[in-house]
Residue, then its C-alpha position, 0 to 999 in steps of 0.5 A: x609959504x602962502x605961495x606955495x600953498x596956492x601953487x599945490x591947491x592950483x595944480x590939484x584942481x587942475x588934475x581934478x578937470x583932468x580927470x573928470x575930462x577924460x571921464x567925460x571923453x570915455x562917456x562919449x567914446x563908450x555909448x551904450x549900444x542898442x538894436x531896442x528891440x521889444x519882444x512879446x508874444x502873439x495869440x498862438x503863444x510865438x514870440x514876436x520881436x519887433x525892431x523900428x527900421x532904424x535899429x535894422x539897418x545898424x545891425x545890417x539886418x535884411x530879408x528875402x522873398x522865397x520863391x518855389x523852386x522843383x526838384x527831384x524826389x531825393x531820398x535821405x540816406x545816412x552812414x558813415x566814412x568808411x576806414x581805408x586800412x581794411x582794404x588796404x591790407x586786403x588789397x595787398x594781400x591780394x598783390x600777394x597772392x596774385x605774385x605768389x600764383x603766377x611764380x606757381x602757375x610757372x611752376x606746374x607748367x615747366x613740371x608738367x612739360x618735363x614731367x611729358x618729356x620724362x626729362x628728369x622730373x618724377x611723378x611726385x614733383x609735378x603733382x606737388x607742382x599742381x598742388x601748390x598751383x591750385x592751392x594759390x589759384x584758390x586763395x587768390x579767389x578768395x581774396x577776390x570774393x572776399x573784395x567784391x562781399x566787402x566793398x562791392x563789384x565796381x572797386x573789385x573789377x579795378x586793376x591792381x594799379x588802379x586800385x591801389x591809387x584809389x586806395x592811396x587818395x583815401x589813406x592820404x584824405x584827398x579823397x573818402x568813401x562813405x556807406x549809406x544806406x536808405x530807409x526800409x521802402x524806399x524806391x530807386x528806378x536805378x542806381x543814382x548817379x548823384x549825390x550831396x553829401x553832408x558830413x557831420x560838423x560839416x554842414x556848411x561844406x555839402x560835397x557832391x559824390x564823384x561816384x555812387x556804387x551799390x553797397x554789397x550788403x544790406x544794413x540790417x538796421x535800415x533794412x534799405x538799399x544801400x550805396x558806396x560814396x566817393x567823394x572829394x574831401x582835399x582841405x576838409x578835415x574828413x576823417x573815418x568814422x564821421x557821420x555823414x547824410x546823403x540825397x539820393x535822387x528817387x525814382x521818378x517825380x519831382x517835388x517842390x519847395x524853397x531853397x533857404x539860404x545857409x546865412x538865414x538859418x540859426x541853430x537853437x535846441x538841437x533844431x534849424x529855424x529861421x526868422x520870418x518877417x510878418x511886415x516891415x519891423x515884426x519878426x517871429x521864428x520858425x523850425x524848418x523840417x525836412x530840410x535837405x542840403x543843397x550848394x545853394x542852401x536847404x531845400x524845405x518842403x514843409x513848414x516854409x513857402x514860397x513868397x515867405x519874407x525870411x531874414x538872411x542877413x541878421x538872423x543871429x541877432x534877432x535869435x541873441x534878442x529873444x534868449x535875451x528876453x528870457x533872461x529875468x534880471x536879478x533882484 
């Protein structure tokens, strides 16, 4: 009976060294992780992080000297992506009334030519003939004028078949047209041959426009120039309706800025800001303003200059470590 009460009391202390082993092996598979950063706040009231070189190269984090770049004056011009169906059905209307005028166009032709020819065909007949032609011919040019009002004179002048493909590659999303229009003031030497567009939701993707054409009308709440926008949207879920911005090249001059790069900029309280790097291990952040999009980032005019030292790789980190330290722990 003894032994059997060793045997039990052996094999729990076993079991217990186990467990306790394994805890242990947990403890060292599992490390607290930390970047130990230390926030604070300088005499203007900004808030300072402060990061050693060590904690820096675990997060991956790393900054980039801005250089100044020139580019043309743009102009920020916003809409929207305009729905297809209305042409569309114009468009087919206008197949239509083009069909319907030519089979009355022949009509008043062989009615005319018979009627001359006292061949069988009264007075009546060639005048119903002609009326019916020109109630045709005048439909027909109110559909073309009601084109060129709506979507303006370039899609206008394009052939039946023409057209119709355009109007295929929008109903079909490969391509879209967007409405734009500048703010009351704004100057255009001529009509701009370049476009970046940036759709709403989409603002890591800019698209550059295939076209620009002038609008037909003017928006009556920007009061400024507007403009038609075609544009390639083939495997970006582009839909009609989507607010979309457009920089629009000006009228003469150049402006200079920097150009921040997308991974440098972290969105917080409805504004874009990046993180500046005062030396080696402090890092505050930024708003950037008057930022316009370009394919190789946001073109600052205001707020950012060039030789600032910017973080591009690590940003959202920095911005998860000074929310974290806004967050006062419970009692």
């Amino acid at each position: 009976m003894m032994g059997i009460v060793l045997a039990v009391v052996a094999a729990l202390t076993i079991i217990t060294r186990a467990t306790r082993g394994a805890a242990d092996d947990d403890d060292d598979e599992k490390p607290i992780v930390s970047t130990a950063a230390r926030v604070s706040r300088d005499a203007a009231g900004q808030v300072v992080i402060a990061i050693g070189p060590a904690a820096q190269r675990r997060i991956g984090l790393v900054a980039q000297t801005l250089e100044i770049v020139a580019r043309p004056i743009q102009v920020e011009a916003y809409g929207l992506v305009l729905d297809p169906a209305p042409l569309s059905t114009l468009n087919r209307d206008l197949i239509s009334a083009q069909a319907a005028l030519g089979a009355s166009a022949a009509q008043y032709r062989r009615s005319k030519r018979l009627y001359a020819e006292r061949n069988n065909v009264s007075l009546r007949a060639m005048q119903a003939a002609e009326v019916a032609y020109m109630t045709d011919k005048a439909r027909l040019e109110a559909l073309e004028r009601q084109l060129r009002d709506a979507w303006g004179g370039e899609i206008a002048q394009m052939d039946f078949r023409a057209r119709s493909d355009f109007i295929d590659a929008l109903i079909d999303r490969q391509t879209a047209l967007a409405r734009v229009s500048a703010p009351a003031g704004a100057a255009f030497a001529a009509l701009p041959r370049q476009a970046t567009i940036v759709v709403f939701g989409l603002e890591n993707h800019p698209l550059s426009a295939r076209a620009v054409y002038a609008a037909p009308t003017i928006d009556p709440r920007m009061q400024g120039p507007g403009f038609l926008l075609l544009m390639n949207t083939r495997g970006l879920p582009v839909r009609p309706g989507a607010a979309v911005s457009a920089a629009l090249a000006a009228s003469g001059g150049v402006s200079q800025g920097v150009i921040v790069p997308r991974s440098a900029v972290v969105r917080y309280a409805g504004g874009k800001w990046i993180y500046q790097a005062l030396d080696g291990s402090r890092f505050v952040r930024r708003e950037i303003v008057t930022a316009q999009a370009t394919r190789a980032g946001y073109f600052v005019t205001r707020n950012v200059r060039s030789g600032m030292r910017v973080v591009v790789m690590g940003a959202q980190t920095l911005l998860s470590e000074e929310l974290k330290a806004q967050i006062q722990p419970e009692d």
